[in-house]
C-alpha positions, 0 to 999 in steps of 0.5 A: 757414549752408550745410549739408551733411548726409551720412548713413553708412547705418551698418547697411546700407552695402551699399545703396551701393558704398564706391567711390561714397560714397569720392567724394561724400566727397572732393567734399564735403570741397571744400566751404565748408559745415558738414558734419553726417555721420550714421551712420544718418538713420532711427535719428535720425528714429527717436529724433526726435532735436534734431539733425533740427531743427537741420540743418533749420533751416539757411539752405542745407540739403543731403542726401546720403542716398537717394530724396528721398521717403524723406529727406521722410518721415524728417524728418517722422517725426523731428518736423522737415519740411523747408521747401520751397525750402531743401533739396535731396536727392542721391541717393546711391542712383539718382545717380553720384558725378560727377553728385552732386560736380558738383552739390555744386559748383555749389551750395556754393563751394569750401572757404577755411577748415576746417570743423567736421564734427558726429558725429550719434547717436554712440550705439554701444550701442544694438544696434537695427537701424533698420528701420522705416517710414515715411509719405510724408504726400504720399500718405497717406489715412489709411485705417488699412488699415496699422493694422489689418494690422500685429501688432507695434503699430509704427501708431498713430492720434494725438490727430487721429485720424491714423495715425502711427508711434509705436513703430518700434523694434517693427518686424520687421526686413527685412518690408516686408509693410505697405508692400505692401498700402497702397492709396496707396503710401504706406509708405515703408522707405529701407533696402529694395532694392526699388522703389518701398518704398524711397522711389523716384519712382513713375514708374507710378502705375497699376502701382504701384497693380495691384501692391499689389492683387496683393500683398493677395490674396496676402498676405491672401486672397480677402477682405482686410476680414476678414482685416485685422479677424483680424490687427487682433484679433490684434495687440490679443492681442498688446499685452495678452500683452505689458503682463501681461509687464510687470506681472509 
């Protein structure tokens, strides 16, 4: 079964200009494929929602979406890695609508029948807006520096020993501040304009790199041990405030 997945980007349509997305659109609608339209890809990963596993497991898997780096990683996150060789990742962000349709045509043959198109997370009543992170797991040395910077407890370390997001929804919207710090480039949010914490190619290893160092000496001072050892204190403050919260 040939797939098409088309995520909406429901909360943050701005990130990609309607008049580029009305065209993937009618390009995708030649195709003879299952067209799965997602109102927001992170809010499935988020959820780690049965749908991810089903798109993934489909014989020919394309994405339409954001950076290929980003779309890896929510995948990963949703509980479904995407199998090397299967899927292929446009780029709604950095590709035009022609260079995309022309892609899509090469890839998928034309439409002779109609088909189905699947709603993805058709849930309106949850407010959330999914902003949250995720690890590109390519980069990651699980250092834990993320763990210990963050005070909304949004990291966790699993059964492994591993750092995973366990609780995005405790995310603060629009702060990227962990990603800026990670010594592997390796926090990823799809939804942030900047480059490379949305996901983007890092075409610069060594700025990127130099970059970061510049961000923690900013953001955490002359001595950055000690003050992830304050913050890490710090956020332990905070879950217990919040678990007496919900006891009372």
């Amino acid at each position: 079964m040939k797939t098409i997945v088309y995520c909406s980007c429901s909360h943050y349509p701005d990130l990609v200009p309607s008049e580029k997305r009305m065209g993937v659109l009618s390009a995708i609608n030649t195709c003879d494929a299952e067209v799965v339209i997602v109102s927001d890809l992170c809010k499935l990963a988020a959820n780690k929602d049965p749908e991810l596993a089903r798109m993934r497991d489909s014989d020919e898997l394309v994405i339409v979406a954001c950076h290929p780096r980003a779309v890896s990683s929510l995948f990963h996150a949703g509980g479904a890695p995407l199998k090397n060789g299967r899927t292929e990742i446009l780029n709604l962000r950095s590709q035009s609508a022609e260079e995309i349709a022309r892609r899509l045509t090469s890839l998928m043959a034309a439409k002779s029948r109609k088909e189905k198109v699947v709603e993805a997370e058709p849930d309106h009543a949850d407010e959330w807006t999914p902003w949250f992170p995720a690890i590109d797991r390519s980069r990651c040395k699980n250092c834990k520096q993320c763990l210990s910077f963050c005070l909304f407890g949004v990291y966790e370390a699993d059964e492994k020993g591993r750092v995973v997001v366990k609780n995005p929804r405790n995310c603060k919207t629009n702060c990227p501040a962990c990603s800026r710090i990670c010594p592997e480039v390796a926090i990823i949010f799809p939804k942030s304009a900047e480059a490379p914490i949305n996901g983007a190619e890092i075409n610069d290893e060594q700025a990127a790199r130099a970059n970061v160092k510049v961000n923690m000496e900013k953001i955490l001072g002359s001595d950055p041990y000690k003050a992830l050892a304050e913050r890490k204190k710090q956020a332990k403050m905070r879950l217990v405030d919040r678990d007496k919260l919900k006891q009372r």
